[in-house]
Z-matrix of the N, CA and C atoms (Angstrom, degrees):
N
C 1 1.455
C 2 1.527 1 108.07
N 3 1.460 2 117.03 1 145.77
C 4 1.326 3 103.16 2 -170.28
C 5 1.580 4 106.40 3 -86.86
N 6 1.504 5 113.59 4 -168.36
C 7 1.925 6 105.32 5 -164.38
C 8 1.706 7 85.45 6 -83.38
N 9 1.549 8 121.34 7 -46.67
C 10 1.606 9 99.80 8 -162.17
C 11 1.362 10 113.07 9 -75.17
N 12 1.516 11 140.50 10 -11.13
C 13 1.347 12 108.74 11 134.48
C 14 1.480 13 137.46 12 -76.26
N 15 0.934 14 118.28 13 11.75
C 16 1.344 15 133.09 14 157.34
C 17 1.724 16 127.19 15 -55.18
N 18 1.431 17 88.51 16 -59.14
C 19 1.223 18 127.50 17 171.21
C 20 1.561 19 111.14 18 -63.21
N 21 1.100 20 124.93 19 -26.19
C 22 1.541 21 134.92 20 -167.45
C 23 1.343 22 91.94 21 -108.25
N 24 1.492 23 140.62 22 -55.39
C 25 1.585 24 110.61 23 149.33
C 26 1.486 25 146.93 24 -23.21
N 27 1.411 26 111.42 25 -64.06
C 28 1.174 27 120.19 26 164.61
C 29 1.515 28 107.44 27 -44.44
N 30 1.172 29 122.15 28 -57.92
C 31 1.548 30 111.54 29 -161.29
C 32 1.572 31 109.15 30 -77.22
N 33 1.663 32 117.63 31 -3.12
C 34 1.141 33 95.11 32 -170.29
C 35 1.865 34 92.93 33 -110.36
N 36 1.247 35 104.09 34 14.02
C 37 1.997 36 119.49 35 176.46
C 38 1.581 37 88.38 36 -81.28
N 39 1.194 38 105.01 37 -75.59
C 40 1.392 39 137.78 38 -155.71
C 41 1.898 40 114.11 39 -54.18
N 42 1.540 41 100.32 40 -49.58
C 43 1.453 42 96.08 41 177.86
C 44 1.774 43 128.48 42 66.75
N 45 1.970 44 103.35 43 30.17
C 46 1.143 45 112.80 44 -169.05
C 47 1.980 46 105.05 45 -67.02
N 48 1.541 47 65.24 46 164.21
C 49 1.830 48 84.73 47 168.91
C 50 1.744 49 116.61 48 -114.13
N 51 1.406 50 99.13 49 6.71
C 52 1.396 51 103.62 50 163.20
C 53 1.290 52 103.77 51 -139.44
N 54 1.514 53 107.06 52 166.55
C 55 1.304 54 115.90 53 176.03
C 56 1.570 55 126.15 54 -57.68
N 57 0.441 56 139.54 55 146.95
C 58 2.318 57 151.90 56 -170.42
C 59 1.623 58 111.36 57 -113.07
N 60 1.647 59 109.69 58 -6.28
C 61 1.559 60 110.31 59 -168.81
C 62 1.562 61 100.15 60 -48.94
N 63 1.415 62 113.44 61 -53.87
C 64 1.837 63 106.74 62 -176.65
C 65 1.709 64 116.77 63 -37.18
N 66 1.336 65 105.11 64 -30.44
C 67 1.990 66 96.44 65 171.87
C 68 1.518 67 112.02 66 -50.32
N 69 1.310 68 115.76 67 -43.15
C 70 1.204 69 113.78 68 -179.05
C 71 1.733 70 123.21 69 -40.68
N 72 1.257 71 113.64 70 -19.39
C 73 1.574 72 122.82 71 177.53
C 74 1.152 73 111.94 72 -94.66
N 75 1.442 74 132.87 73 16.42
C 76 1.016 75 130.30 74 141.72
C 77 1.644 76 122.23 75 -82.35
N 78 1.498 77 110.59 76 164.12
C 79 1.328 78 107.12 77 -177.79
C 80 2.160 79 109.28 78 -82.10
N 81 1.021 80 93.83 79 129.39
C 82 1.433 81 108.25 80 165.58
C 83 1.281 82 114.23 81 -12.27
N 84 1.706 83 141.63 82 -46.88
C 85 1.286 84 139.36 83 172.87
C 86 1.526 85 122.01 84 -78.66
N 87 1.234 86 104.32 85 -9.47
C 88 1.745 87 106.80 86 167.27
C 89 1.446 88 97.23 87 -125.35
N 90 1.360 89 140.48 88 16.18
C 91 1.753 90 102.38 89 114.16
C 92 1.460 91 143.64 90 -87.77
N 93 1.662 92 111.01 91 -14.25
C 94 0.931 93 121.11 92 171.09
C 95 1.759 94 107.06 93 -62.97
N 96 1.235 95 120.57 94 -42.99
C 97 1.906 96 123.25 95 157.54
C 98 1.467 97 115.28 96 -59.58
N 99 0.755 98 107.78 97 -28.67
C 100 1.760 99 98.10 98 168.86
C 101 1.135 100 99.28 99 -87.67
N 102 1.474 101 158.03 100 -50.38
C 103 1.545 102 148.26 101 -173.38
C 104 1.739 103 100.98 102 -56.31
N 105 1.478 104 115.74 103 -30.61
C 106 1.403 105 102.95 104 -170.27
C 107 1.453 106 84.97 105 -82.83
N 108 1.498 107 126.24 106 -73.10
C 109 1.753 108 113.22 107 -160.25
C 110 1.366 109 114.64 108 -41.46
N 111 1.420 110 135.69 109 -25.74
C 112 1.566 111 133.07 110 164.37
C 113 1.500 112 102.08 111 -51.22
N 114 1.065 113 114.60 112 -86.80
C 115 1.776 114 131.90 113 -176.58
C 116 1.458 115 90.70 114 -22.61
N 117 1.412 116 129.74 115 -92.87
C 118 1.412 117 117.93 116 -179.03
C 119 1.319 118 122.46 117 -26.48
N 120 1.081 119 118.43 118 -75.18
C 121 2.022 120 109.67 119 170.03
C 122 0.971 121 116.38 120 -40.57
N 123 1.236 122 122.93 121 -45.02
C 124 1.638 123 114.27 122 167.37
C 125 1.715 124 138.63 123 -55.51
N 126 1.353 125 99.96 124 -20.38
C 127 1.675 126 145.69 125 170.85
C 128 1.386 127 103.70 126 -79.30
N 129 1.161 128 112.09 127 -41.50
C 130 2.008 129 108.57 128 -163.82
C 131 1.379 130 96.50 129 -80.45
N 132 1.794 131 105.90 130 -56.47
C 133 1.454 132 115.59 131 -165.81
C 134 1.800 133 101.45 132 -60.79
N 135 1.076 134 135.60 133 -47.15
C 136 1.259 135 130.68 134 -178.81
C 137 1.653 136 120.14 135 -63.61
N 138 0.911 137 106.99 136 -16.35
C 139 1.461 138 127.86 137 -168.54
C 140 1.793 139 93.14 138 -86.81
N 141 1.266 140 116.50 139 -50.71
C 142 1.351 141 112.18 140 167.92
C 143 1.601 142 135.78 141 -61.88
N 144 1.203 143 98.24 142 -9.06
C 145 1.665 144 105.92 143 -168.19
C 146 2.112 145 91.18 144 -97.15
């Protein structure tokens, strides 16, 4: 997947109030790992309610 949809995940997990463009300087396989560790927290915390 490329980083700016990557990037368009995260922000649409995340719901910032600032911009996220700096993720983009990471390499492609640690945002695709950060989109999964979000998804999981997002999984745990829902899982609790």
């Amino acid at each position: 997947m490329e980083k700016t949809e990557l990037l368009k995940i995260i922000e649409k997990l995340l719901k910032p109030d600032v911009a996220l463009d700096f993720l983009l300087d990471l390499p492609e396989e640690h945002l695709e790992t950060l989109v999964g560790c979000i998804r999981d927290r997002i999984n745990q915390l829902s899982n609790k309610v």
